[in-house]
GULUM-561113 format. One record per residue (C-alpha): x, y, z. Coordinates in steps of 0.2 Angstrom, whole numbers, padded with zeros to 4 digits. Layout:
<rs>
+-------+-------+-------+
!  east ! north !    up !
+-------+-------+-------+
!     X !     Y !     Z !
...
+-------+-------+-------+
</rs>
This chain:
<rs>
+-------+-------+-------+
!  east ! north !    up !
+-------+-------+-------+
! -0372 ! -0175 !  0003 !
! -0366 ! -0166 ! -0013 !
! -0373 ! -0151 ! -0007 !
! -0360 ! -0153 !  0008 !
! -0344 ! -0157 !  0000 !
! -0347 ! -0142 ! -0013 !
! -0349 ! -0130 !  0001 !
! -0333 ! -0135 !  0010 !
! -0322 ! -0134 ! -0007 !
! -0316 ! -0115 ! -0006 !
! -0309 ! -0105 ! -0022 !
! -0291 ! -0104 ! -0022 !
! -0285 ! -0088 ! -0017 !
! -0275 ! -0075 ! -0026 !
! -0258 ! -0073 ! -0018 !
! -0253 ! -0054 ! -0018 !
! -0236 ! -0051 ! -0019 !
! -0235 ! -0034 ! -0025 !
! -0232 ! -0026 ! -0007 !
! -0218 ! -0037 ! -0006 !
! -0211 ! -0033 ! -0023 !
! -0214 ! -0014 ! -0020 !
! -0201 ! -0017 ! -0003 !
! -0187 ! -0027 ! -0015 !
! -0187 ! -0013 ! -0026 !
! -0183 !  0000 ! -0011 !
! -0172 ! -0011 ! -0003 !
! -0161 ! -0018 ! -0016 !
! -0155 ! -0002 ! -0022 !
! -0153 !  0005 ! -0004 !
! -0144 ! -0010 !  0000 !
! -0133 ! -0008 ! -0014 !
! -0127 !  0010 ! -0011 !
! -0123 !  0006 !  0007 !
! -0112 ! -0009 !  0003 !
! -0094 ! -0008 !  0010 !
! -0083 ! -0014 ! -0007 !
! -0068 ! -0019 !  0000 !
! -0050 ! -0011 ! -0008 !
! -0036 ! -0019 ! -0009 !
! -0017 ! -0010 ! -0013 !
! -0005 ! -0020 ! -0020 !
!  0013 ! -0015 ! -0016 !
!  0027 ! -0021 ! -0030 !
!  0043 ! -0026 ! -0023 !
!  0059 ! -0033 ! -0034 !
!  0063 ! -0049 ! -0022 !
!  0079 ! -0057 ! -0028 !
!  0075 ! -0075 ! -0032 !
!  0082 ! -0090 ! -0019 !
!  0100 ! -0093 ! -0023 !
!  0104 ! -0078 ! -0033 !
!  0120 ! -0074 ! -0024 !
!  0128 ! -0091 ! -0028 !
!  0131 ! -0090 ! -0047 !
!  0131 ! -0070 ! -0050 !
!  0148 ! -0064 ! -0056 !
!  0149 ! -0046 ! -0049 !
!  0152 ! -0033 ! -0061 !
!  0168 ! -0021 ! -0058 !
!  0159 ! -0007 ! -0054 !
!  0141 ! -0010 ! -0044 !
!  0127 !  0000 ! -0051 !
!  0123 !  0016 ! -0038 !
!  0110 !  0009 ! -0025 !
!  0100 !  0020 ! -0014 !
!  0098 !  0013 !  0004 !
!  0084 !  0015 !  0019 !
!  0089 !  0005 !  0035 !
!  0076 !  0007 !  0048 !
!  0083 !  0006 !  0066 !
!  0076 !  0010 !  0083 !
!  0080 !  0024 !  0086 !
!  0081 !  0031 !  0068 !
!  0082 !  0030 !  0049 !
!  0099 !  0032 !  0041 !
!  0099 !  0035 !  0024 !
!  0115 !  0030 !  0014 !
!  0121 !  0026 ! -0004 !
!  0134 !  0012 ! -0010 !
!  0147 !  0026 ! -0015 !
!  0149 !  0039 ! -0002 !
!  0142 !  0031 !  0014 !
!  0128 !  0042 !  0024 !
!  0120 !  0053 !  0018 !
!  0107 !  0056 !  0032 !
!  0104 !  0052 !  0049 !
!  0085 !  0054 !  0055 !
!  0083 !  0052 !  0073 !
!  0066 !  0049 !  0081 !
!  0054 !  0059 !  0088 !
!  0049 !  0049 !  0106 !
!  0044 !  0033 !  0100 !
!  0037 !  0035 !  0082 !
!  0053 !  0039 !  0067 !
!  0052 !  0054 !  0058 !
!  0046 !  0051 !  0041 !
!  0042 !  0068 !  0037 !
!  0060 !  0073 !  0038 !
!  0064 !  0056 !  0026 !
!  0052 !  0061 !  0014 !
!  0061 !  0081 !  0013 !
!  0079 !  0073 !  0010 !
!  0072 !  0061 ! -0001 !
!  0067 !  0076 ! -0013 !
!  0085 !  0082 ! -0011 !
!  0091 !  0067 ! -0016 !
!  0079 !  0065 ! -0032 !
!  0084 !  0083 ! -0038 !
!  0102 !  0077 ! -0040 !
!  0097 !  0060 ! -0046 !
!  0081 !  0064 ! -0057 !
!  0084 !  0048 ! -0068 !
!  0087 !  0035 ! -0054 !
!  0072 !  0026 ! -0046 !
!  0078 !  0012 ! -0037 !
!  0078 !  0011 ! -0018 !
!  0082 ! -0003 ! -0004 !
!  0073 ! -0004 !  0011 !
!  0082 ! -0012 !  0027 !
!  0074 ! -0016 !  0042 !
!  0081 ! -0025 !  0059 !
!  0070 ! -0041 !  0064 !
!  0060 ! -0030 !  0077 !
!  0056 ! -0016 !  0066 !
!  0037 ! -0013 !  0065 !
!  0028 ! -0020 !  0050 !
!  0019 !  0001 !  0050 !
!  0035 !  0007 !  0051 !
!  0040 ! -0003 !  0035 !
!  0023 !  0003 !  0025 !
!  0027 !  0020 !  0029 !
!  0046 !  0020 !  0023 !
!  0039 !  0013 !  0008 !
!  0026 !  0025 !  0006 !
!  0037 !  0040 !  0010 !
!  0050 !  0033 ! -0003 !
!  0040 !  0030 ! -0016 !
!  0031 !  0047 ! -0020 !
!  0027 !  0064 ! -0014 !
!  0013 !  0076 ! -0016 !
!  0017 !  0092 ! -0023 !
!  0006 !  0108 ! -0033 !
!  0009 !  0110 ! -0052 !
! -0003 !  0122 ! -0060 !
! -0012 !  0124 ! -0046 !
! -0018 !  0107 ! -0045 !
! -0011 !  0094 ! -0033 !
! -0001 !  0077 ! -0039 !
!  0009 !  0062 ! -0033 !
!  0027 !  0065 ! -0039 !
!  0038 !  0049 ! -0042 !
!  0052 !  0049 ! -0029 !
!  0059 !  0030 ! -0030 !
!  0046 !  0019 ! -0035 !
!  0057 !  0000 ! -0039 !
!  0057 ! -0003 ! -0021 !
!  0066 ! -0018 ! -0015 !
!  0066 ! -0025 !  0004 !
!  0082 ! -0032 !  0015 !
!  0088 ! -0036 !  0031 !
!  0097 ! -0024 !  0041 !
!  0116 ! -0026 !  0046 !
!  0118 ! -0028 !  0065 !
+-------+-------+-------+
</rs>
């Protein structure tokens, strides 16, 4: 009867993992490379802070503000002192930010030190549209040296509602 219960005990067997570590080490790396990262932009924008208006004393002469107001059927770009500066109508349905971004290089070679900017928009404007004002406004790509750069136009946005 010894003999019968020794013969049924079996040695344990050896488990062989190496096939299996030989496909980690393959896979990890190619699931590495092929990962999607994700990239998020951050835009800053100067937002006044809740109840500014009340308790400001307005100085005698206001500081010189550059102004963006999106419509629907254009952009008009204006100033505090002399009104309009530049009416942008659309093309169809989508505005002409193309056109904005030339006038606003205009602007920036007569006002080299300034880089403040609003940006007004009606309640129904598109949030794209509002990207791409912002993105239009703030810098420019231009060839120095032969090299290619983002040239500052008006960075310090700032954000509004539009008068009706």
């Amino acid at each position: 009867m010894s003999r019968r219960i020794h013969r049924r005990k079996h040695a344990a067997a050896e488990l062989n993992i190496t096939a299996f570590m030989n496909l980690m080490v393959v896979l990890v790396p190619f699931l590495l490379m092929t990962a999607v990262f994700s990239h998020i932009t951050i835009l800053d924008l100067n937002l006044p802070p809740p109840g500014a208006n009340k308790d400001v004393k307005q100085p005698k002469k206001p500081p010189y503000e550059l102004r963006i107001t999106i419509r629907k059927n254009m952009l008009v770009l204006s100033d505090n002192r002399l009104g309009l500066i530049s009416r942008i109508p659309s093309k169809g349905k989508e505005h002409d930010f193309v056109k904005l971004k030339e006038t606003l290089k205009q602007v920036k070679a007569r006002l080299p030190d300034h880089t403040n900017i609003t940006i007004l928009a009606e309640q129904q404007t598109r949030y794209q549209d509002l990207i791409q004002a912002m993105d239009s406004s703030r810098s420019y790509r231009a060839e120095v040296d032969g090299e290619w750069i983002f040239a500052e136009l008006f960075p310090d946005i700032s954000i509004g509602d539009a008068a009706r």
